[in-house]
Every structure is written in structure tokens, then in C-alpha cells.
C-alpha positions in Angstrom: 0.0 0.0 0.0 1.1 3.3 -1.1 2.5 5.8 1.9 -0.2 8.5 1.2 -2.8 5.5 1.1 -1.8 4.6 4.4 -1.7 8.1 5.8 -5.2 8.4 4.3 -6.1 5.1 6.2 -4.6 6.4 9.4 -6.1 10.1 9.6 -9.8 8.5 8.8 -9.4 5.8 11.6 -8.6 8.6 13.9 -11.8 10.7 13.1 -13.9 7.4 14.1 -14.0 8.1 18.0 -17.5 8.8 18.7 -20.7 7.2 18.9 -24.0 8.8 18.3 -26.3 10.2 21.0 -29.3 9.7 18.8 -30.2 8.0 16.3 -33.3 8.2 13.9 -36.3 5.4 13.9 -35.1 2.2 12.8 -31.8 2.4 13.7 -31.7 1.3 17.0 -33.5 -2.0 15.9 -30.8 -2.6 13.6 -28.4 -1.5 16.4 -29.7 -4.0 18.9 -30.5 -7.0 15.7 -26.8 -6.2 15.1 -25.2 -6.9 18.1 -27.1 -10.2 19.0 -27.0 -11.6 15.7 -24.9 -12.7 12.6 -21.2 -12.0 11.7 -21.7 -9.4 9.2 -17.8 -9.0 8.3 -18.7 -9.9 4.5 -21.4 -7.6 4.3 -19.2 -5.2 1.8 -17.3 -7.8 -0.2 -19.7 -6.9 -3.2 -18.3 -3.5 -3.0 -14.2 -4.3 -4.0 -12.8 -4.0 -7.5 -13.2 -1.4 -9.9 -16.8 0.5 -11.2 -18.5 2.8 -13.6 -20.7 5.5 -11.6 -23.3 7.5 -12.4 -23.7 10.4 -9.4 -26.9 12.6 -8.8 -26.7 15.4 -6.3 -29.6 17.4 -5.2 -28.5 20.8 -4.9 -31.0 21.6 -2.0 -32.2 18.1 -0.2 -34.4 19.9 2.5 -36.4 22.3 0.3 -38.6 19.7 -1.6 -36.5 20.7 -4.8 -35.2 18.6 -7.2 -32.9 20.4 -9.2 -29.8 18.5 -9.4 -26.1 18.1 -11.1 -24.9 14.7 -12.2 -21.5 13.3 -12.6 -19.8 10.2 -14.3 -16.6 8.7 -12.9 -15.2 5.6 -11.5 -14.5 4.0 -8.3 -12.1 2.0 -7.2 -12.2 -0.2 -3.9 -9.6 -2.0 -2.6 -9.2 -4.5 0.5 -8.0 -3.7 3.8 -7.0 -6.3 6.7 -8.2 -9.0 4.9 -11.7 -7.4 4.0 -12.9 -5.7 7.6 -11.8 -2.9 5.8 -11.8 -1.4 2.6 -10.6 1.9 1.1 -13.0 3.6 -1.9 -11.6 5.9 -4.2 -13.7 8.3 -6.2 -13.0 10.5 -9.6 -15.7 11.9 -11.2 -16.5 15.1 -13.9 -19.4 17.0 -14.1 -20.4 20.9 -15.1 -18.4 21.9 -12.3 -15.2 20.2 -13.2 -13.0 17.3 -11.8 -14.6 15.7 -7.9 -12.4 13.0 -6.3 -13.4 11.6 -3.0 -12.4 8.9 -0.2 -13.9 6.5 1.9 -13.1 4.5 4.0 -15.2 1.5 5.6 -14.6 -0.6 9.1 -15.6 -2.9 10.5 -16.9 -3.7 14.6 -16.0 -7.1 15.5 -17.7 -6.7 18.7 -20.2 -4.0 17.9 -21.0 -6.5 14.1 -21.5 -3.1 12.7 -19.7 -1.2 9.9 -18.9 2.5 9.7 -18.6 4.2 6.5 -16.5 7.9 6.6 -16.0 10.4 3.4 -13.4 12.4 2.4 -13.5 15.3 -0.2 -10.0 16.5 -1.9 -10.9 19.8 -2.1 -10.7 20.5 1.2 -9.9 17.4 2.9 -12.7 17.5 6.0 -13.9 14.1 7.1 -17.5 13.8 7.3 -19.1 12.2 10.7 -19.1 8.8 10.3 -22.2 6.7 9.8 -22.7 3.2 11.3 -25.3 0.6 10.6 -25.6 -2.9 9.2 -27.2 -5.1 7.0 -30.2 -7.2 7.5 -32.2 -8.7 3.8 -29.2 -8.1 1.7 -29.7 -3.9 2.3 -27.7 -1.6 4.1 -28.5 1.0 6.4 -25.7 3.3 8.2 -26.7 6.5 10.2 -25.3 9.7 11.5 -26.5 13.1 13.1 -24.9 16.0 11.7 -25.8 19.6 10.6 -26.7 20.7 7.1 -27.5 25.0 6.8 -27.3 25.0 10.0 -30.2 22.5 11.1 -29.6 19.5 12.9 -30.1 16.7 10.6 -30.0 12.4 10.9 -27.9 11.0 8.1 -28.8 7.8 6.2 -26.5 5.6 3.8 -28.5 3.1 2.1 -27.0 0.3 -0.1 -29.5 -1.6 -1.9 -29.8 -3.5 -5.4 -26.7 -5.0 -5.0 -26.1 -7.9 -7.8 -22.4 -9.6 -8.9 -21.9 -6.4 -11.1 -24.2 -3.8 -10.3 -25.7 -2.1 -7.0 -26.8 1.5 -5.9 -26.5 3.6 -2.8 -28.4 6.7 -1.7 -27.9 9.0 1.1 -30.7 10.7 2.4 -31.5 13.5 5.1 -34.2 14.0 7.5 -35.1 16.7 10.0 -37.6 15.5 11.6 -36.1 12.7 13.5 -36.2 9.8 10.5 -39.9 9.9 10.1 -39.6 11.3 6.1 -35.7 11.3 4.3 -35.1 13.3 1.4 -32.3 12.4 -1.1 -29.4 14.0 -1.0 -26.9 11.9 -3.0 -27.5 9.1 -5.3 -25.2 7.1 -7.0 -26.0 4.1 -9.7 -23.0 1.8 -9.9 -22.1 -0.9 -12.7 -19.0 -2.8 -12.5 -15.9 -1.9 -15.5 -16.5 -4.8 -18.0 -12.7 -5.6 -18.0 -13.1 -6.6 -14.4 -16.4 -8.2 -14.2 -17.0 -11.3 -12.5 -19.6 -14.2 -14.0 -23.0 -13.7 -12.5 -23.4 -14.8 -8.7 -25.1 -13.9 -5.7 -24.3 -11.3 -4.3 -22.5 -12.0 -0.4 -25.1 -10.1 1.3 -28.0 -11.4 -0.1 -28.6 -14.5 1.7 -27.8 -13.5 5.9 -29.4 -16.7 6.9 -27.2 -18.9 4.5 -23.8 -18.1 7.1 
């Protein structure tokens, strides 16, 4: 692994000491489901290799407007410690120019949750980092954080996820998880030079581990 990757690793692992006070309806049943049930270490294997992304961003999430921009780019995830971790690198172009952005997933042994934090190159913040799980081959991590100033719950949701294609959204709600709004939506197909042959996908099947 490349120096700066591992610097990357290392500043993003730092920014993961917290735990939320709150959380929105429906997470803490997958908080509690989590911690009594299954191994989900696997959860993300679908997620490594190398994919063709199509990005929607709603400019204004909270108004009930859906003017947007889009963006096409790739990702590229690689595996960390054997899989409990993986690093997600993002390039994409739209009207506004060049977007590359970071991520980096863990997993809780103890906790049999993952986390999920961003990083944007243009000014290198770390966003709060959401947690969840899996449960029916969909993923649901959650944060609070603040957006124009409100105080806002955060959900990542992966869903659709096949061999070679799957999609996440991340959605915002101000009024405690009872309606989300999307925020960011991203449609992901995997690069044909690195596709697999069809299979199902690791997730999909919970009860079969």
C-alpha cells in the first residue's frame, strides 16, 4: 500500500472516535438486531474491484426541490485487513469540473456493525461517520450531523446490489427519521474488464452463514 494511502487510512481511523447520541427510527432496531446476531464482516465484499458510476446530487435536499447536477466517474475499492476494511476511491467530472473523494469502511467485530467515513479532496474535511448494518441483503448506516445550519439524521443506504451492479443513496431527515429526502444518489455498474460471471451477491442471503 502506497505511503499516502496509508496516511489516508490512518487520519480517517482517527476521526472514528465517537458514537451517536441519537439515532433516527429504525436504527436502533438494527443497532440492537446487530449486536445479538450474525457476523456481518462480508457484508461489503460486493463493493471491492473497480466500477463505472453515475452520481446525482440534489443541490437543496431539504427544500422539496429537485434540481440537481450529475457526474460520471469511476470508483475503485480495494481490500484492507483481509476485508474488515476497505478503502473507496472516487474520480468523477461534471459541469463543475474534476470531484475526487475517499472512503473508507470498518468494520466492529464486537459491535458486528460497519462505519462508513468520506473524504472530499478539495478540502480534505472528514464527514461524521455513519454506522449501521445489513439485515435482507440492504444496508442501512446513520449519523447526526448539521446541514445549513439544522440539525439533521444522516442515512446511507445500499441496496440493489447484484455480482456487477448495486446503488447507494444517502438521504437526510429533519424531523427525526420519520420522512428522508435524497441528498446523493449514486448508480454503480461494474468496469466490464473486471467483471465477474454472475453470482449472488455476499449479502444477499444473511441466513445462509
Amino acid at each position: 500500500m502506497k505511503l499516502s494511502t496509508c496516511f489516508a487510512v490512518g487520519v480517517l481511523i482517527g476521526a472514528l472516535g465517537w458514537i451517536c447520541s441519537a439515532a433516527p427510527a429504525g436504527a436502533a432496531d438494527r443497532t440492537s438486531e446487530a449486536s445479538a446476531g450474525r457476523d456481518g464482516q462480508h457484508d461489503f465484499d460486493f463493493n471491492f474491484g473497480v466500477w463505472e458510476t453515475h452520481i446525482k446530487r440534489i443541490l437543496n435536499p431539504l427544500s422539496g426541490s429537485t434540481e440537481s447536477m450529475e457526474l460520471n466517474g469511476t470508483v475503485t475499492v480495494r481490500k484492507v485487513w483481509g476485508g474488515r476494511a476497505q478503502l473507496e476511491e472516487i474520480e468523477a467530472d461534471g459541469p463543475k469540473g474534476h470531484w475526487e473523494g475517499l472512503t473508507l469502511f470498518l468494520y466492529d467485530p464486537k459491535a458486528r456493525q460497519w462505519s462508513q467515513t468520506f473524504a472530499g479532496s478539495a478540502d480534505g474535511a472528514i464527514s461524521e461517520g455513519l454506522i449501521g448494518s445489513f439485515k435482507d441483503g440492504t444496508g442501512e448506516l446513520f449519523a447526526r450531523d448539521t446541514f445549513n445550519g439544522r440539525s439533521i439524521f444522516v442515512r446511507g443506504r445500499w441496496s440493489d446490489i447484484t455480482a456487477n451492479s448495486h446503488h447507494f443513496e444517502e438521504d437526510y431527515s429533519d424531523d427525526g427519521g420519520t420522512t428522508w429526502h435524497p441528498a446523493f444518489i449514486a448508480n454503480l455498474t461494474r468496469k466490464p474488464d473486471t467483471a465477474r460471471a454472475a453470482q449472488p451477491a455476499v449479502n444477499a442471503s444473511p441466513a445462509s452463514r
